[in-house]
C-alpha positions as a Markdown table, in Angstrom:
| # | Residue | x | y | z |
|---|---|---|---|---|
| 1 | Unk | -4.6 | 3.3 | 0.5 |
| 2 | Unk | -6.8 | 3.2 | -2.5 |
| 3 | Unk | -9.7 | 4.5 | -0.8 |
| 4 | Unk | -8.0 | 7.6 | 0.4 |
| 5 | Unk | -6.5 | 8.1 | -2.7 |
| 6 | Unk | -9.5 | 8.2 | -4.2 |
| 7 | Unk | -11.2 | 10.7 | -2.1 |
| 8 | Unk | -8.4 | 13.0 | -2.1 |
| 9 | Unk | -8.9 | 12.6 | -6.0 |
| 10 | Unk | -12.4 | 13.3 | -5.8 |
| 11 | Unk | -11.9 | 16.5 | -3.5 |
| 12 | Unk | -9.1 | 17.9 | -5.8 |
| 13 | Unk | -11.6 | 17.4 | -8.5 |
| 14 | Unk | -13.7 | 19.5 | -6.7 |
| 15 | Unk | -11.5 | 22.2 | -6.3 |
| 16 | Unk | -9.7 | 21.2 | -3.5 |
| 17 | Unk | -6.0 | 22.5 | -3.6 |
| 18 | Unk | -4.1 | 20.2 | -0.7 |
| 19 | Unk | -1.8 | 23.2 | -0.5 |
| 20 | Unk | -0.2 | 23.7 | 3.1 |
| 21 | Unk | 1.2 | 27.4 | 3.8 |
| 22 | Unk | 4.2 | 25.9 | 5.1 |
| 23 | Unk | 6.4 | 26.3 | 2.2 |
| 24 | Unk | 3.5 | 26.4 | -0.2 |
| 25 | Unk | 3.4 | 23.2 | -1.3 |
| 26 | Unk | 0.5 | 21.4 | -2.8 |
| 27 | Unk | 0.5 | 17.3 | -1.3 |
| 28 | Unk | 0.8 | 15.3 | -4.5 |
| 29 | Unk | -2.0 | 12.2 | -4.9 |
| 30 | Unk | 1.2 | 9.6 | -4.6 |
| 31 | Unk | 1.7 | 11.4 | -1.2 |
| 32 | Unk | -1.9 | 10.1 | 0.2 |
| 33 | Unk | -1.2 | 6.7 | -0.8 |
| 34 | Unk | 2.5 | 6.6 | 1.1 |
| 35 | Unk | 1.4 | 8.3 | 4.4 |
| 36 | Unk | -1.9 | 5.9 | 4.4 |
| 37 | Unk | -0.1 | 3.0 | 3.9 |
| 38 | Unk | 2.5 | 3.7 | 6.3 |
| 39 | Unk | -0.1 | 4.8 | 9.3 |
| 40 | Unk | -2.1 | 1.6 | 8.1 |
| 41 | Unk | 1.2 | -0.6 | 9.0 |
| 42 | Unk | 1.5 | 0.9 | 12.0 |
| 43 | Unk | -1.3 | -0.2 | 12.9 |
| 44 | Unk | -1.0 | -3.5 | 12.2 |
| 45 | Unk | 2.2 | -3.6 | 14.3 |
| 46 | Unk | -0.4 | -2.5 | 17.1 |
| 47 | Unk | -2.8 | -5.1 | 16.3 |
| 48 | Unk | -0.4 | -7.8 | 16.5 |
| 49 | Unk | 1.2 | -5.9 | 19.2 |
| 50 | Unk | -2.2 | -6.6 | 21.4 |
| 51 | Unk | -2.9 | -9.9 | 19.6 |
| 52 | Unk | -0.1 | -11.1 | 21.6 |
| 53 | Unk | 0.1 | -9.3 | 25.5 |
| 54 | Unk | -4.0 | -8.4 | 25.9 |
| 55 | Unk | -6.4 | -10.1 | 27.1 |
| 56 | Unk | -8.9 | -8.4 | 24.8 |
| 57 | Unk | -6.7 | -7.5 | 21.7 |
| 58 | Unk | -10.0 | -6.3 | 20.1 |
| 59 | Unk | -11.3 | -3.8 | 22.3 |
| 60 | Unk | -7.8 | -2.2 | 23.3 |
| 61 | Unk | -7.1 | -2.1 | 19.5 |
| 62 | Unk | -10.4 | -0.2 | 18.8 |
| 63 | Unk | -10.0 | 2.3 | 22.2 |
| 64 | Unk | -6.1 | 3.1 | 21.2 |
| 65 | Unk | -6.9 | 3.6 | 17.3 |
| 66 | Unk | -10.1 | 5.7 | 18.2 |
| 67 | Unk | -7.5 | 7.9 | 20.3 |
| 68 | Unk | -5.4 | 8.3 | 17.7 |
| 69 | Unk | -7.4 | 9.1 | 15.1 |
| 70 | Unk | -8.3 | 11.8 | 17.1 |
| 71 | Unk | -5.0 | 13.1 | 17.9 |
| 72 | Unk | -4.6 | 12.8 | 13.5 |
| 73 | Unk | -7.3 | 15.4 | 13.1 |
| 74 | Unk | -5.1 | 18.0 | 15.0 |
| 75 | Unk | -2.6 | 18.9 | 12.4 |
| 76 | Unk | -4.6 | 19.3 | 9.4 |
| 77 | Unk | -6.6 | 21.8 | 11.7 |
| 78 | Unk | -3.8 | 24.0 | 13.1 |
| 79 | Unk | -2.0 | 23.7 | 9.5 |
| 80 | Unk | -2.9 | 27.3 | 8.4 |
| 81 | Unk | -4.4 | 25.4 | 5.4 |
| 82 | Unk | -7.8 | 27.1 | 4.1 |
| 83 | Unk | -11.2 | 25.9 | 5.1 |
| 84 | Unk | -11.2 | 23.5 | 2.1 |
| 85 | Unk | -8.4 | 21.9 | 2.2 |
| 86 | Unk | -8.6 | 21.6 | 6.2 |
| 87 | Unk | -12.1 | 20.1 | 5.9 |
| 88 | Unk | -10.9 | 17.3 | 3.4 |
| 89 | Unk | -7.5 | 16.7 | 5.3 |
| 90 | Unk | -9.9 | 15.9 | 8.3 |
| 91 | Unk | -12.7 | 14.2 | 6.3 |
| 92 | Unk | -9.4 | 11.9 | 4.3 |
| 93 | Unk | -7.9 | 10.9 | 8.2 |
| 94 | Unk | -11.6 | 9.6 | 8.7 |
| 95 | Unk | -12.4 | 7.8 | 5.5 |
| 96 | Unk | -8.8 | 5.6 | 6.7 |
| 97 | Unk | -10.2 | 5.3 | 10.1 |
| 98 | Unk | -13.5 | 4.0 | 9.0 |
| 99 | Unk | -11.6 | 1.3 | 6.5 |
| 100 | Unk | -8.6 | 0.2 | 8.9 |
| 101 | Unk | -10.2 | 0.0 | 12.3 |
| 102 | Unk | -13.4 | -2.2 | 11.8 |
| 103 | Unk | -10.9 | -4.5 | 9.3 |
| 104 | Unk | -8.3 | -5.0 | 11.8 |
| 105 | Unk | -10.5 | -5.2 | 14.9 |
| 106 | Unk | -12.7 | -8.1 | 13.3 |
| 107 | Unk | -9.5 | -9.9 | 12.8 |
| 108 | Unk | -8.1 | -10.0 | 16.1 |
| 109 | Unk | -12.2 | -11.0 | 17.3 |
| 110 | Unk | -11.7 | -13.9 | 14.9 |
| 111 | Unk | -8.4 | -14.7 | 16.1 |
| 112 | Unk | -9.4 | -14.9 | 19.5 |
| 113 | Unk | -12.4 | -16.8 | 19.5 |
């Protein structure tokens, strides 16, 4: 949560605006942090969730999280947000995936060894 927080901080710094054309809203900081740590809990519910009924919790985790990062980036691209705020949409979805899944996919390898 802190991470993506941060680089949404950095790319508003930057000039980034986070405002989605739906309603013209700009996403607030605090909103990053929620919406990370939620995702990052359902994840762990997966984790465990394959700790417990597969045979390789590890792998499975890494192949379904993989799959739904991707499926993450698809909003932020079909918003009708501008380029900028698009790009670091995209860029914040991957900055979580990169933190959570290697995390949580070395502790179910530990677990299970």
């Amino acid at each position: 949560m802190v991470t993506t927080t941060l680089a949404a901080a950095l790319a508003r710094a930057v000039g980034v605006d986070f405002e989605i054309p739906d309603g013209g809203e700009t996403i607030p900081l605090s909103g990053f942090a929620v919406v990370t740590g939620f995702f990052s809990v359902v994840g762990v519910v997966i984790a465990v969730a394959l700790l417990r009924w597969s045979a390789r919790p590890a792998a499975r985790f890494v192949w379904t999280a993989v799959a739904l990062t991707a499926l993450s980036l698809v909003p932020p691209l079909i918003s009708g947000a501008n380029a900028a705020t698009s790009t670091a949409l995209v860029g914040l979805h991957l900055v979580a995936a990169a933190v959570m899944i290697p995390v949580l996919a070395r502790s179910l390898r530990t677990r299970t060894d």
